[in-house]
Backbone as a printed PyTorch tensor [residue, N CA C, xyz], in Angstrom:
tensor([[[ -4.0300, -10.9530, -17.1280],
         [ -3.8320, -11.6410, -18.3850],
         [ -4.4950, -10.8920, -19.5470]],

        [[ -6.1420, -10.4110, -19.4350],
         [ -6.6210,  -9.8250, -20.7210],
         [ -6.4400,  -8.3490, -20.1610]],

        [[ -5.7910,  -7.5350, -19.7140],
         [ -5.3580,  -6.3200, -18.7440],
         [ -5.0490,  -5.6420, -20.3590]],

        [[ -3.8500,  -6.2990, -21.1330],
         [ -3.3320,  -5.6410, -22.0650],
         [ -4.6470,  -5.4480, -22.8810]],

        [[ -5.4560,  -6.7560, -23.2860],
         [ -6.4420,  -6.4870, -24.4490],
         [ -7.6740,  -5.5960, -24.1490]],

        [[ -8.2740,  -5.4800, -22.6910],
         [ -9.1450,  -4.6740, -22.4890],
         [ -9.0310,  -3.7060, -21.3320]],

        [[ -7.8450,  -3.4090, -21.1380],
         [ -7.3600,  -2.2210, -20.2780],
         [ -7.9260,  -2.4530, -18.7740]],

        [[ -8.9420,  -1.5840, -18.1880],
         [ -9.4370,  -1.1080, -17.0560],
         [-11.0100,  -1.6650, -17.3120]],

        [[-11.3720,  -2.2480, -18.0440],
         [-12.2640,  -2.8980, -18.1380],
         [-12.8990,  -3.2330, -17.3710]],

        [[-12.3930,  -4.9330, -17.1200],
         [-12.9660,  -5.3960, -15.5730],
         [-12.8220,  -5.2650, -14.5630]],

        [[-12.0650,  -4.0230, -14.2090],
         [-12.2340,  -2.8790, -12.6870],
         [-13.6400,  -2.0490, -12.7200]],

        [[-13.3150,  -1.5000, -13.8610],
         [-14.5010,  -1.0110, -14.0390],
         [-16.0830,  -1.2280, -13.9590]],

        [[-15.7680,  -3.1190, -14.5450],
         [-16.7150,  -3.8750, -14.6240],
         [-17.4690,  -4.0540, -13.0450]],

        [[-16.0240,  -4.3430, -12.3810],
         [-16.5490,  -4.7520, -11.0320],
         [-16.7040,  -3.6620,  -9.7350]],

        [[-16.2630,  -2.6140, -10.0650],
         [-16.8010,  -1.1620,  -9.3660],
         [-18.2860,  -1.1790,  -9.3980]],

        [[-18.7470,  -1.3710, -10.5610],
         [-20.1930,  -1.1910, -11.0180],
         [-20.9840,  -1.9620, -10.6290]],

        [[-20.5260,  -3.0000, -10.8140],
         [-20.9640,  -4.4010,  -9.9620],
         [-21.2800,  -3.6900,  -7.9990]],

        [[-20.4990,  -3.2810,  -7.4980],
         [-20.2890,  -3.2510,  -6.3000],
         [-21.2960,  -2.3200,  -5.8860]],

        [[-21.0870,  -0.5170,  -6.8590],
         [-21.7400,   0.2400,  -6.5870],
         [-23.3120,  -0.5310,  -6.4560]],

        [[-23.4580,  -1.3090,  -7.2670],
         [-25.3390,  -1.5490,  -7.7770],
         [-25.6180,  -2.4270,  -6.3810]],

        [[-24.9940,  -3.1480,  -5.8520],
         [-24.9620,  -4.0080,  -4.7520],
         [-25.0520,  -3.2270,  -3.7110]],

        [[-24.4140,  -2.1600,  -3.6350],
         [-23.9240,  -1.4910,  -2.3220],
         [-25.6180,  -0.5690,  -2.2870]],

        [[-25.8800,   0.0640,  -3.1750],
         [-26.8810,   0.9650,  -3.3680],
         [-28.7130,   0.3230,  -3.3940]],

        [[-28.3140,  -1.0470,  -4.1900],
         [-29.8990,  -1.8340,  -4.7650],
         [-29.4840,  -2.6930,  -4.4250]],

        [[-29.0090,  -3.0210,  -3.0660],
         [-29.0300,  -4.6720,  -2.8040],
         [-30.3410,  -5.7670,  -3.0540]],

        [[-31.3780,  -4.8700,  -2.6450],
         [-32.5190,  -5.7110,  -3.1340],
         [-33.8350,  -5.7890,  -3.8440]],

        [[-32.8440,  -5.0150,  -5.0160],
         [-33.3500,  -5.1690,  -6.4330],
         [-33.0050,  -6.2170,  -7.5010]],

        [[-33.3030,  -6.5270,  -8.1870],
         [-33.1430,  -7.7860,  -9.0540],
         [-31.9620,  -7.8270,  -9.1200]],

        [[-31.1270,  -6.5750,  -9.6460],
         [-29.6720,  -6.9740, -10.6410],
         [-28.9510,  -7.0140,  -9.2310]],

        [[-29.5990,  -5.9780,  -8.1090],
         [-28.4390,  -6.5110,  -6.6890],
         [-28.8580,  -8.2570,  -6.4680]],

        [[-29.7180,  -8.4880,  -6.1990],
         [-29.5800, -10.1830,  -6.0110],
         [-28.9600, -11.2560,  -6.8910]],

        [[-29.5640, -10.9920,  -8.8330],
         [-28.8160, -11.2750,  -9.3570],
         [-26.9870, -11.7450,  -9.5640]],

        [[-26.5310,  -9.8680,  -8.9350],
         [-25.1990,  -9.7500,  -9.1220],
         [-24.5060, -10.6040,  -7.6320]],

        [[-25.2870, -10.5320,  -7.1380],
         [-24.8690, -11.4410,  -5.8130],
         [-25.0500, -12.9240,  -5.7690]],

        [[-25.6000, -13.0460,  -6.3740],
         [-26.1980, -14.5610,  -6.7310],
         [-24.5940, -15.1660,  -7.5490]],

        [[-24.6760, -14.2440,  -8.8250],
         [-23.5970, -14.8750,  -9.5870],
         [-22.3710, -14.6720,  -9.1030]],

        [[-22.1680, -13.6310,  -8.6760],
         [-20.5840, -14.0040,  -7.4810],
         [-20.2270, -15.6200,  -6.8280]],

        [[-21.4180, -15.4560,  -5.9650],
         [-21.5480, -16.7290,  -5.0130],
         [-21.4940, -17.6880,  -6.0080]],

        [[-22.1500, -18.2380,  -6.7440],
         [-22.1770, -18.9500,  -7.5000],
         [-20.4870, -19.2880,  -8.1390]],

        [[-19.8420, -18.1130,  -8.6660],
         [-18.4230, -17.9780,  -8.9960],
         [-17.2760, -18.0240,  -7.9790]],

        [[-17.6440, -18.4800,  -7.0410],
         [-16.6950, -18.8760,  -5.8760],
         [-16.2250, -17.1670,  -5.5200]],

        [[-16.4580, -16.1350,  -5.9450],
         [-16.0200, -15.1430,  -5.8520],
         [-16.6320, -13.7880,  -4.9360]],

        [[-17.6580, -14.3020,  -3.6840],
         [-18.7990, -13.3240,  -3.2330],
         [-17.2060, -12.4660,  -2.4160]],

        [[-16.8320, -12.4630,  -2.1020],
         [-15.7650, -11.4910,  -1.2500],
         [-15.6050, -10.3560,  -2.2730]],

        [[-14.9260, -10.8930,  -3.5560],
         [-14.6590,  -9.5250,  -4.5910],
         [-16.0250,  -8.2510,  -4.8230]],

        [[-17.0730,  -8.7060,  -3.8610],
         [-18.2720,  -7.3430,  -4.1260],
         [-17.9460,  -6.4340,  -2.4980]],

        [[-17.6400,  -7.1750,  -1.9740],
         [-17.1700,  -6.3320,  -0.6000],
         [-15.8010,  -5.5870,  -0.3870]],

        [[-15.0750,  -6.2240,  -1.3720],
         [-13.8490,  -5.6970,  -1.2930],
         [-13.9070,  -4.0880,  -1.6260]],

        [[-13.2750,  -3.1360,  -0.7760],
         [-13.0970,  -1.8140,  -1.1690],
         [-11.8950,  -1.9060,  -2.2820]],

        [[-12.2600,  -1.1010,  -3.5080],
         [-11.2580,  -0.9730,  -4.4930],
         [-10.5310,   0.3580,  -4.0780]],

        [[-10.5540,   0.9590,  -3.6280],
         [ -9.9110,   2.5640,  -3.3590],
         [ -8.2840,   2.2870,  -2.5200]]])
């Protein structure tokens, strides 16, 4: 839906997301970023391989 207004954005967004998880799982922004997934009904989209 916002694809047209901000392109590659939130792929991008969520690559980054993944990398920081995958690398600093248990550093703040990895728990954080895991926290708010779960929270967003959405914890699968950090495991998902984008490639």
């Amino acid at each position: 839906m916002y694809e047209k207004h901000f392109g590659n954005a939130g792929n991008n967004f969520l690559e980054a997301c993944r990398r920081i998880v995958s690398t600093e799982a248990s550093s703040r922004l990895g728990c954080l970023l895991e926290a708010l997934f779960a929270e967003s009904n959405v914890p699968l989209l950090l495991a998902i391989n984008a490639t």
